[in-house]
N, CA, C and O atoms as a MOPAC input file, in Angstrom:
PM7 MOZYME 1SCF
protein

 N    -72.32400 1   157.02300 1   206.12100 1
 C    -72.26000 1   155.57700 1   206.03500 1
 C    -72.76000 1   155.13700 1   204.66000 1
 O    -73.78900 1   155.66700 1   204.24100 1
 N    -71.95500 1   153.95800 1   203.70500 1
 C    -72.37000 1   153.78200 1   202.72500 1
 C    -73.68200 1   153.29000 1   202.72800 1
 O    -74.18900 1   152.96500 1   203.80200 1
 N    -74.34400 1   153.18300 1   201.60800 1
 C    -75.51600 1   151.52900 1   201.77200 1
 C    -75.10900 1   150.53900 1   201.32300 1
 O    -75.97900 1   149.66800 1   201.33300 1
 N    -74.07500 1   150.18400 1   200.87000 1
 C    -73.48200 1   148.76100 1   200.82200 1
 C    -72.28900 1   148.86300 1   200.35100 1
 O    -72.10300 1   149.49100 1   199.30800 1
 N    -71.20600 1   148.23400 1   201.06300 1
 C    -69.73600 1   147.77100 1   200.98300 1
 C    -69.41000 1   147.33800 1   199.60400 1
 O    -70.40800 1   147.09800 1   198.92500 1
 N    -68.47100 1   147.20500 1   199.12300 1
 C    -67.43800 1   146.85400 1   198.35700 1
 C    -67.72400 1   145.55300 1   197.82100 1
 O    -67.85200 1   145.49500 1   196.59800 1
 N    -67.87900 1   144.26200 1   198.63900 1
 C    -68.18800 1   143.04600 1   197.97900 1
 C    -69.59600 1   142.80800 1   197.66500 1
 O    -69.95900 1   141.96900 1   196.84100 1
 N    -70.33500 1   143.51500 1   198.29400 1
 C    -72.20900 1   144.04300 1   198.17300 1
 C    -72.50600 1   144.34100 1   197.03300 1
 O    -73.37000 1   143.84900 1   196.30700 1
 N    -71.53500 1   145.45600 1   196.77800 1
 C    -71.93100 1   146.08900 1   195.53600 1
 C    -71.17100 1   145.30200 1   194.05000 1
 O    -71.69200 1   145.32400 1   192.93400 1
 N    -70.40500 1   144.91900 1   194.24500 1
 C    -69.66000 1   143.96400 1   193.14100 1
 C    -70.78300 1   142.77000 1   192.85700 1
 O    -71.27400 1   142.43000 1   191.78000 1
 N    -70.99000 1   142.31600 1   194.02900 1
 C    -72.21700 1   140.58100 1   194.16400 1
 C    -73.38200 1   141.61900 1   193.54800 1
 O    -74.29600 1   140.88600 1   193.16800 1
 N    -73.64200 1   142.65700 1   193.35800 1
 C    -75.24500 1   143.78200 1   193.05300 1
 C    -74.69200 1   143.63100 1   191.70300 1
 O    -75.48400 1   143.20000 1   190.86600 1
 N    -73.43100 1   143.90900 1   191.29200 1
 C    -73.19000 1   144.33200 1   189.67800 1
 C    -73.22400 1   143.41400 1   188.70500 1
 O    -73.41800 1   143.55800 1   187.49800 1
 N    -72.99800 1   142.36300 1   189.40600 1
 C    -72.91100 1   141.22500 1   188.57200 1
 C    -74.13900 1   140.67600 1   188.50300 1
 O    -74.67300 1   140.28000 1   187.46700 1
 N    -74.63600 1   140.64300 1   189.67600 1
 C    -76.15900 1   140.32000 1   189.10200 1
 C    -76.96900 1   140.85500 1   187.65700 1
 O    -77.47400 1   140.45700 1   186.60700 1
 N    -76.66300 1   142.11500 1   188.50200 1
 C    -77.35800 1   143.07400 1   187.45800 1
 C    -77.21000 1   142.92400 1   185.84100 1
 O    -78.09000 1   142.96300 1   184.98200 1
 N    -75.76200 1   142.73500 1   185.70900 1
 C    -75.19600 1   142.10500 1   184.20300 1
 C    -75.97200 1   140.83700 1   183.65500 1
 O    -76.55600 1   140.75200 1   182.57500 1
 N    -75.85100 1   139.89600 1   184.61300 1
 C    -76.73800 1   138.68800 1   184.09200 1
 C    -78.11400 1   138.98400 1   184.15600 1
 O    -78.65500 1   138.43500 1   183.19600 1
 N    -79.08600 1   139.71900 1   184.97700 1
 C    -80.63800 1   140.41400 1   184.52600 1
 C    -80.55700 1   140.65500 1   183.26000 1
 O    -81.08100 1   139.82900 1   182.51200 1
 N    -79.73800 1   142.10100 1   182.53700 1
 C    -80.00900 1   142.44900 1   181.77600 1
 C    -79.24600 1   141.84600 1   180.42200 1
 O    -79.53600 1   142.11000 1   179.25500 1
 N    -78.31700 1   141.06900 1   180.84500 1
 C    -77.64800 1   140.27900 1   179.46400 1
 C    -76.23800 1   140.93700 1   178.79400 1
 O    -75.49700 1   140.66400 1   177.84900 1
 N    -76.32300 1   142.10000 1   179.99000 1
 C    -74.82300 1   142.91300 1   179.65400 1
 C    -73.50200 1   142.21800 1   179.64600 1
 O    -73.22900 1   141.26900 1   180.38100 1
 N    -72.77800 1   142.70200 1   178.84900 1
 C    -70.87500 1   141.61400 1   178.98800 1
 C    -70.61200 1   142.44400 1   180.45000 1
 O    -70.88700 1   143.63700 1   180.58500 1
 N    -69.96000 1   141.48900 1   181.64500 1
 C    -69.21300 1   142.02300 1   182.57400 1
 C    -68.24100 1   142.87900 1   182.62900 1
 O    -67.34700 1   142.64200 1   181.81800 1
 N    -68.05400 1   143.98900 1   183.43400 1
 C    -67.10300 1   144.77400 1   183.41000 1
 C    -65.76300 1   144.52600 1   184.28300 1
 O    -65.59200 1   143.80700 1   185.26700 1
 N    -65.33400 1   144.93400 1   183.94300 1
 C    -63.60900 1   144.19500 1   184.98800 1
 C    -63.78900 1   145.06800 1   186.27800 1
 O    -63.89300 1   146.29300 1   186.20900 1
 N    -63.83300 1   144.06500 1   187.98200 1
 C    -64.02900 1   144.53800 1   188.81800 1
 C    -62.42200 1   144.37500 1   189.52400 1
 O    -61.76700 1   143.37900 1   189.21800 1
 N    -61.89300 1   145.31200 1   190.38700 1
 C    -60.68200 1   144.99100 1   190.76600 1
 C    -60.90300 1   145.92700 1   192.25100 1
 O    -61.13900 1   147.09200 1   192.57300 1
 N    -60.67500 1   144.67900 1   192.85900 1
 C    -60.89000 1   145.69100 1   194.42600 1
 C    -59.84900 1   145.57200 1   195.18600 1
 O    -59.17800 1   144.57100 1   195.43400 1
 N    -59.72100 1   146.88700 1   195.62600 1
 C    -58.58800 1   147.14100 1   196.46500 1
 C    -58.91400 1   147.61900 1   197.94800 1
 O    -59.69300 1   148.52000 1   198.25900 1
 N    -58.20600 1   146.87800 1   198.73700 1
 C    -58.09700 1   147.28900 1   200.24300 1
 C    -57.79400 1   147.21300 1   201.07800 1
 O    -57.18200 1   146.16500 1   200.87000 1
 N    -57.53500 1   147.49300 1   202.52000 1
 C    -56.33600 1   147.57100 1   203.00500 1
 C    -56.28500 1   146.45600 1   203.59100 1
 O    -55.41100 1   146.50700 1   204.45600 1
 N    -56.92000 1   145.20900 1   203.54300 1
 C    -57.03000 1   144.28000 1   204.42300 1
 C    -56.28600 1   143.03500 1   203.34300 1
 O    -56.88800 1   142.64300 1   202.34300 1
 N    -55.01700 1   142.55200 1   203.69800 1
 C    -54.69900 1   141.58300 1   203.16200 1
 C    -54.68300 1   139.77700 1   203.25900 1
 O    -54.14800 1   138.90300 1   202.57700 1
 N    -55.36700 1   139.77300 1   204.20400 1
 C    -55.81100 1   138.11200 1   204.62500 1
 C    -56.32200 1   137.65100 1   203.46400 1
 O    -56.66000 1   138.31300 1   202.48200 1
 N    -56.38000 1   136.02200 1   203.68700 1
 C    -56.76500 1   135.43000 1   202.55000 1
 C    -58.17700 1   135.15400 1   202.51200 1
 O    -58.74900 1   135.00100 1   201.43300 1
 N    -58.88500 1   135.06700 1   203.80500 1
 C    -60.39300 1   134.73400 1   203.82300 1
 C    -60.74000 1   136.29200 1   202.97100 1
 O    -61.55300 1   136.27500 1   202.04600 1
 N    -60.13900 1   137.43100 1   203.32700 1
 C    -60.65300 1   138.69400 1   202.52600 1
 C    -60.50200 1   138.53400 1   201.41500 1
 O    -61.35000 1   139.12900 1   200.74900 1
 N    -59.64700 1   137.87200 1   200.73600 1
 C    -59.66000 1   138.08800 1   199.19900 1
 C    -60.24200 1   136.73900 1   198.52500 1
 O    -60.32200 1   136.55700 1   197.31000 1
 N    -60.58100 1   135.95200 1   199.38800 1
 C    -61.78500 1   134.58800 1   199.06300 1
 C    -63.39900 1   135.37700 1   199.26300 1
 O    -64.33400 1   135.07700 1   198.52100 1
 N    -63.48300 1   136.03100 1   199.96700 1
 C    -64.49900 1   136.79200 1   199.99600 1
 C    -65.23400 1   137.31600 1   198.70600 1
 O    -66.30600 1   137.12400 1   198.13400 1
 N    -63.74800 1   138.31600 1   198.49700 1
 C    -63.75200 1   139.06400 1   197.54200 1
 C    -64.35000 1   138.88500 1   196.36700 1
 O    -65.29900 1   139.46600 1   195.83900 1
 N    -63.24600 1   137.45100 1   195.81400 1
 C    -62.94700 1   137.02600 1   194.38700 1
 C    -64.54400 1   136.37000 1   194.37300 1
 O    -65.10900 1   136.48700 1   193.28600 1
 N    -65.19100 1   135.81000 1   195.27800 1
 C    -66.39000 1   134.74400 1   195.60000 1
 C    -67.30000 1   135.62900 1   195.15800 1
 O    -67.96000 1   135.28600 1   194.17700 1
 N    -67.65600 1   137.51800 1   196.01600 1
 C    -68.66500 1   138.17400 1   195.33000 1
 C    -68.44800 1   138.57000 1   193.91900 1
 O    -69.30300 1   139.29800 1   193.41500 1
 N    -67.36100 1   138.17300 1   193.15700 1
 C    -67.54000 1   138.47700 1   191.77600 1
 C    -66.28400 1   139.53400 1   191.10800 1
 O    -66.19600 1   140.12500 1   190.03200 1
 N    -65.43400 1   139.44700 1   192.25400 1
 C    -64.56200 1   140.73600 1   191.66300 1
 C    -63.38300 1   139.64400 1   190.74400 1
 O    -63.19100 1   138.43700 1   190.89000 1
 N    -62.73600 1   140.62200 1   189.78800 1
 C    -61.93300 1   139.89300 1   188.61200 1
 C    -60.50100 1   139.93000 1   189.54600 1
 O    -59.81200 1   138.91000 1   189.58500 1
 N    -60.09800 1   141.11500 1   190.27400 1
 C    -58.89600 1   140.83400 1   190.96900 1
 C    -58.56300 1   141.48400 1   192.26800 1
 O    -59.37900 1   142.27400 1   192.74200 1
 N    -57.99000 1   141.35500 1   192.58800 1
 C    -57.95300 1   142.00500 1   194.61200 1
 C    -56.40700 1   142.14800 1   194.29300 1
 O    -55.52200 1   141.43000 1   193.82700 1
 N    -56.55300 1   143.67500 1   194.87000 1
 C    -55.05700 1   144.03800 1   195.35000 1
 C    -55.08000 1   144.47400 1   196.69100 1
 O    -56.21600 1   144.77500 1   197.05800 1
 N    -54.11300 1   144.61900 1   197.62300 1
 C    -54.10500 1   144.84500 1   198.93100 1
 C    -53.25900 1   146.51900 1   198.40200 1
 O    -52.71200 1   146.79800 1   197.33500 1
 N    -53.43500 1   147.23800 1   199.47200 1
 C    -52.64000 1   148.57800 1   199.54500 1
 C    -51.32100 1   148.13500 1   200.68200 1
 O    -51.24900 1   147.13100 1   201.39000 1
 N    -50.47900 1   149.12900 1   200.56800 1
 C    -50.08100 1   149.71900 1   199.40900 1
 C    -49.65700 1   148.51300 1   198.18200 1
 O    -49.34300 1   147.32900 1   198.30400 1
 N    -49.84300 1   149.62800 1   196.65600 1
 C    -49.62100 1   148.56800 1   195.87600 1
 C    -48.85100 1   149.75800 1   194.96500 1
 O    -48.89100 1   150.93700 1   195.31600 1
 N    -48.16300 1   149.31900 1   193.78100 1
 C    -47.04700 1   150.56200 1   193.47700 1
 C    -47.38900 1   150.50100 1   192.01400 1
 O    -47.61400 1   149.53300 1   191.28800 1
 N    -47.36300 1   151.98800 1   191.73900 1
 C    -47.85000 1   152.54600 1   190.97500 1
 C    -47.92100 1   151.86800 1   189.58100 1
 O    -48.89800 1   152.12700 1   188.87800 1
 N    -47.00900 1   151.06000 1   189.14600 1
 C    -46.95000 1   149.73900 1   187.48300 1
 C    -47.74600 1   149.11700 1   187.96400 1
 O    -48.39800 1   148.65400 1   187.02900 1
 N    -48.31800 1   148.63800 1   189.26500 1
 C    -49.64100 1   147.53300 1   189.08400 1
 C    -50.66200 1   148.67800 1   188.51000 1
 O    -51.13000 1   148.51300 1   187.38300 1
 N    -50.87000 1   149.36800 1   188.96400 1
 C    -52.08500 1   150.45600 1   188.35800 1
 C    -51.79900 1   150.48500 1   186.36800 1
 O    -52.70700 1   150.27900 1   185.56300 1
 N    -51.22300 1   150.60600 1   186.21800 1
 C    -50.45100 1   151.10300 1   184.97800 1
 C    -50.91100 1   149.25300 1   184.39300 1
 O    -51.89700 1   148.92300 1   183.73300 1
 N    -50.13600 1   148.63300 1   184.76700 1
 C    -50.84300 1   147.58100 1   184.15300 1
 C    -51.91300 1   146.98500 1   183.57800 1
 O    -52.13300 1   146.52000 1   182.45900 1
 N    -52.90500 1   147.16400 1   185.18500 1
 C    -53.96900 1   147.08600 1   185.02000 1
 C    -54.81800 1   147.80700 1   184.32600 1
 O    -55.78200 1   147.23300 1   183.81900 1
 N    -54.58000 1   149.69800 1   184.09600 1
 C    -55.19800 1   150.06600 1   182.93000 1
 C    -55.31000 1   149.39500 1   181.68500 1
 O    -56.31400 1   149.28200 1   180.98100 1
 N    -53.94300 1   148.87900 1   181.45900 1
 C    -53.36600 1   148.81300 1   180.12900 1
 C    -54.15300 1   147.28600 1   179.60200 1
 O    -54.78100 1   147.26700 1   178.54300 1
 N    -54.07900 1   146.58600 1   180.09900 1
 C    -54.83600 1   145.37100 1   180.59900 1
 C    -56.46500 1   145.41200 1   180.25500 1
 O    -57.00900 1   144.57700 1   179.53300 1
 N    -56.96600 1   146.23000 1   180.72400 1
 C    -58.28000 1   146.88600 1   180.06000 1
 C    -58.30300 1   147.79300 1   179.20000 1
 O    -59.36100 1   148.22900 1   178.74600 1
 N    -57.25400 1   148.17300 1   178.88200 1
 C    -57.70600 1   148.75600 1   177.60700 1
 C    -57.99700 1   150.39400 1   177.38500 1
 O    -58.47500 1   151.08100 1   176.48300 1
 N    -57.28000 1   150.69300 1   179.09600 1
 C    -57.12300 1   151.84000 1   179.23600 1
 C    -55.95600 1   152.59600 1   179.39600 1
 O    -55.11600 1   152.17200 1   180.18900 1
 N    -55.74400 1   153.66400 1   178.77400 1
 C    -54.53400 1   154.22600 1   178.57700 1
 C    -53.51200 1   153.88000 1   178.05500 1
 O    -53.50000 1   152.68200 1   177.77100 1
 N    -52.56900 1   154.47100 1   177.78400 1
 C    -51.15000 1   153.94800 1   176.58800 1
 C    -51.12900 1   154.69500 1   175.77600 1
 O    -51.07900 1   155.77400 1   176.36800 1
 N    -51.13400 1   154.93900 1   174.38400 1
 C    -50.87000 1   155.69800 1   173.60600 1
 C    -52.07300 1   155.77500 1   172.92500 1
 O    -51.89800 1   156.13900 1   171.76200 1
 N    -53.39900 1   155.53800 1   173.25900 1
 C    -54.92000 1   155.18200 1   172.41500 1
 C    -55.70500 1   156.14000 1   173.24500 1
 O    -56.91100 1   156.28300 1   173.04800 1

């Protein structure tokens, strides 16, 4: 069993950023639950974007690319 869920730990990270004065990191949570109170939840503890599963493989690809990850760098 974890010690804290998904929107726990996002609402923990962000705190933590504003304690120490750190720039936020891009949170993007994914899961299998697609209702809208879940992704008001979500976006509310601090996450940058919510995807529901399944989600196909160019959203991933995007979203690297988007941050600044992967491509030809």
């Amino acid at each position: 069993m974890p010690v804290m869920d998904g929107q726990v730990s996002t609402f923990e990270m962000r705190r933590f950023e504003k304690e120490k004065g750190i720039a936020p990191v891009t949170i993007v949570a994914l899961t299998g639950v697609s209702s809208v109170q879940a992704r008001d939840n979500v976006i509310a503890s601090g996450a940058d974007k919510f995807l529901s599963k399944p989600i196909p493989l160019a959203t991933v690809k995007e979203l690297l690319l988007e941050a600044g990850l992967g491509g030809d760098g």
